[in-house]
KERORO-535853 format. One record per residue: x, y, z of N, C-alpha, C in turn. Coordinates in steps of 0.05 Angstrom, whole numbers, m for minus. Example, Ala and Ser with C-alpha at 12.3 -4.5 7.8 and 13.67 -1.06 7.14 Angstrom:
2
(node (264; m114; 156); (246; m90; 156); (264; m66; 156))
(node (257; m45; 142); (273; m21; 143); (258; 1; 157))
//
This chain:
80
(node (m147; 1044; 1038); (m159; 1021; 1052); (m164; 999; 1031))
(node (m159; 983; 1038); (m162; 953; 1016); (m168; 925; 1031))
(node (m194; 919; 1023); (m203; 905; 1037); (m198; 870; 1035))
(node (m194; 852; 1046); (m196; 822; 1055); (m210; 810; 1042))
(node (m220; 796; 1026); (m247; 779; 1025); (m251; 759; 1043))
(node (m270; 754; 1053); (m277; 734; 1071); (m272; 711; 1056))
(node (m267; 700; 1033); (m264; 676; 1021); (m230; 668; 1026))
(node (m219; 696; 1036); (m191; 669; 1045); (m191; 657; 1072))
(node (m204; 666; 1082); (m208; 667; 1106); (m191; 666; 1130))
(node (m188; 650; 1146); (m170; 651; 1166); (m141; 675; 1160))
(node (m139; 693; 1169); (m119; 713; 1165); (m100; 726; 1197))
(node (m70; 736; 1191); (m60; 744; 1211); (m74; 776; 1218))
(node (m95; 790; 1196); (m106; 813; 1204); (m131; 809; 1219))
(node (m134; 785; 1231); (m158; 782; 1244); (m154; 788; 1273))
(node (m123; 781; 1276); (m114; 788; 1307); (m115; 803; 1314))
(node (m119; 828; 1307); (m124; 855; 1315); (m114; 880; 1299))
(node (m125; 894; 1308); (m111; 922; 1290); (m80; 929; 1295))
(node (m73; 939; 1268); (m41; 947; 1265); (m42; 972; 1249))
(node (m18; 988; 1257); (m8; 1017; 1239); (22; 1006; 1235))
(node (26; 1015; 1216); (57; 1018; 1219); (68; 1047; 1199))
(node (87; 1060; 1222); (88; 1077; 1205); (117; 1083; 1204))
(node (116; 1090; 1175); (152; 1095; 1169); (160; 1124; 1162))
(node (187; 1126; 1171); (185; 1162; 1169); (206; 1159; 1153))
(node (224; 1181; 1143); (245; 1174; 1120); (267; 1187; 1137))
(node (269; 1196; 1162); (301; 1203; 1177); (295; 1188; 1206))
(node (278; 1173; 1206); (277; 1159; 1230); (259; 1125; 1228))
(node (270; 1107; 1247); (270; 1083; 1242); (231; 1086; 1252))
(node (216; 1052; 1230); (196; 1064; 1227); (190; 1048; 1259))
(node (157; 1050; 1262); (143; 1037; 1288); (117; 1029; 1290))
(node (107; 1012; 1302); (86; 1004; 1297); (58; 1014; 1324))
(node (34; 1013; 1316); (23; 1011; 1337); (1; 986; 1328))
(node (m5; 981; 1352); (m17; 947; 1354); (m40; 953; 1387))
(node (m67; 942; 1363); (m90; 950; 1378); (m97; 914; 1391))
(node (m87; 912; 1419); (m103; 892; 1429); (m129; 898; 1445))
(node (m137; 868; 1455); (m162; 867; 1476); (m158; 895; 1497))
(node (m139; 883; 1514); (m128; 896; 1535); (m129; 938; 1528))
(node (m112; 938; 1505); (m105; 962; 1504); (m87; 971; 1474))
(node (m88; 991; 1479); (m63; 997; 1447); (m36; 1003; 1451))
(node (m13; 995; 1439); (9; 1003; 1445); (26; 1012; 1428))
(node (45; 1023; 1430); (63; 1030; 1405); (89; 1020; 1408))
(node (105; 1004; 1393); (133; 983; 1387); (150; 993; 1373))
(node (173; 996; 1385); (194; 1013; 1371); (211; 985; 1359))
(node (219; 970; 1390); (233; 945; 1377); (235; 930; 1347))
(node (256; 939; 1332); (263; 933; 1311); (248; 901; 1302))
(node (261; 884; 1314); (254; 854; 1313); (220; 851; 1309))
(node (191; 871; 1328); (173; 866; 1331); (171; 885; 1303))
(node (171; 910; 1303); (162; 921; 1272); (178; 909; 1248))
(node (200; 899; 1245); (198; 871; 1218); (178; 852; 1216))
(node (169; 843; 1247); (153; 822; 1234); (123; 828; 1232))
(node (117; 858; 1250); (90; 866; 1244); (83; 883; 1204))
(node (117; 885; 1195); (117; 898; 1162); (112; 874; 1158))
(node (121; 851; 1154); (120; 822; 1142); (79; 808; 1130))
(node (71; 811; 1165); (43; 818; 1173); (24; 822; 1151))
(node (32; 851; 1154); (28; 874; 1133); (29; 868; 1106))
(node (47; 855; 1102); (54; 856; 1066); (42; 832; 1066))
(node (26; 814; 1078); (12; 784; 1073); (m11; 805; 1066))
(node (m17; 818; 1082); (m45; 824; 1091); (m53; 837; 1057))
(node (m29; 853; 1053); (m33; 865; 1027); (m32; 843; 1006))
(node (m26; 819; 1004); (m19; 809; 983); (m47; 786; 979))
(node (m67; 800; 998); (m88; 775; 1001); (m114; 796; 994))
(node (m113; 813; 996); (m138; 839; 997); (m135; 845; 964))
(node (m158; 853; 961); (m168; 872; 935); (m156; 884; 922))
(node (m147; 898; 905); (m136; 928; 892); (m153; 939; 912))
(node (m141; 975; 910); (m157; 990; 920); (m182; 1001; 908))
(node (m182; 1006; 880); (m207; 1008; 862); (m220; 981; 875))
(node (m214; 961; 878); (m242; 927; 864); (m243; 931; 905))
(node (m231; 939; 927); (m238; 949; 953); (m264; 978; 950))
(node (m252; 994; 937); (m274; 1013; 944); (m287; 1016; 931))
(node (m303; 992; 906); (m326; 984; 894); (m335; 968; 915))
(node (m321; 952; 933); (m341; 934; 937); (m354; 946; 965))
(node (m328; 966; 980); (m347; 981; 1008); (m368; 990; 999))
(node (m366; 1013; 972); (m390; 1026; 963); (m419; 1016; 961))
(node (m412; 983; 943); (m439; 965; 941); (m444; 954; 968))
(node (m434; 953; 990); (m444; 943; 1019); (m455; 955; 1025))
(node (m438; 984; 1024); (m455; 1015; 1039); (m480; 1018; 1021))
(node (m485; 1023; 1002); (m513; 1019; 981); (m538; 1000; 987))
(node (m529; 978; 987); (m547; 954; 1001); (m544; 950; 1023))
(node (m531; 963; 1038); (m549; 965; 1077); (m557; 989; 1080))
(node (m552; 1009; 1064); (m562; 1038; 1079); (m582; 1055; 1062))
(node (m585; 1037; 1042); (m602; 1055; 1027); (m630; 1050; 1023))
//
């Protein structure tokens, strides 16, 4: 898990939740959590551009260490 900072703000992971998952003998697929409901996308064309998504989302978020320092200090100072 690797988290966003709110200081970039406006982001395409705000639209909703996404998985994508890739298998190594079969083409990968996504599932995509809207309002309405959740669905799962085989269509090639929609899982390119939900990986695309994805690799923004990653290239804007934390490391995963400087992510799960900073959940830890949230979880510390609200729950303790």
């Amino acid at each position: 898990m690797q988290v966003v900072p709110f200081l970039v703000g406006a982001h395409p992971g705000m639209l909703g939740h996404l998985v994508v998952a890739g298998f190594d003998d079969l083409p990968s697929i996504v599932y995509l959590d809207t309002a309405a409901a959740g669905q799962i996308v085989e269509t090639p064309s929609v899982v390119d551009q939900v990986g695309l998504t994805w690799e923004a989302l990653r290239s804007e978020a934390l490391p995963r260490a400087a992510s799960r320092d900073l959940m830890a200090k949230i979880a510390e100072d609200r729950w303790t």
